[in-house]
C-alpha positions, 0 to 999 in steps of 0.5 A: 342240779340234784333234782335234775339227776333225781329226776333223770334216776326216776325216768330212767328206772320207768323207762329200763321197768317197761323195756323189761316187760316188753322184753317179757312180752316179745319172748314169751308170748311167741314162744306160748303161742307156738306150743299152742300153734302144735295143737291147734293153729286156730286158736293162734290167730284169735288170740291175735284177734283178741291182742290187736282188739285190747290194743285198739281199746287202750289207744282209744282211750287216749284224749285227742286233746293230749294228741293235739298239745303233743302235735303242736309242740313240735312245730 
């Protein structure tokens, strides 16, 4: 029974440590790029451009295989 709360104090410290940066993420960058859209509204969207690319490069990184365990395990 210890190792079960143990274990449940790990994932709920991973989990509260990601929804900080993400906290982070959502409130600074807008903020960032919105003194950089009074300067130059341009460079806004190719920083979109470059985020939505990163974004694209670390879901292809994801196996299908894992994909495909996760997917049959619902059934």
């Amino acid at each position: 029974m210890r190792s079960d709360k143990k274990h449940f104090n790990r994932l709920n410290s991973k989990i509260n440590n990601k929804l900080r940066y993400n906290h982070i993420a959502a409130v600074f960058l807008p903020f960032l790029l919105g003194l950089l859209w009074v300067s130059n509204y341009q460079i806004v969207f190719f920083c979109g451009a470059a985020i939505s690319c990163m974004s694209l490069m670390v879901v292809l990184t994801i196996r299908s295989e894992l994909l495909k365990g996760a997917n049959n395990r619902h059934v």
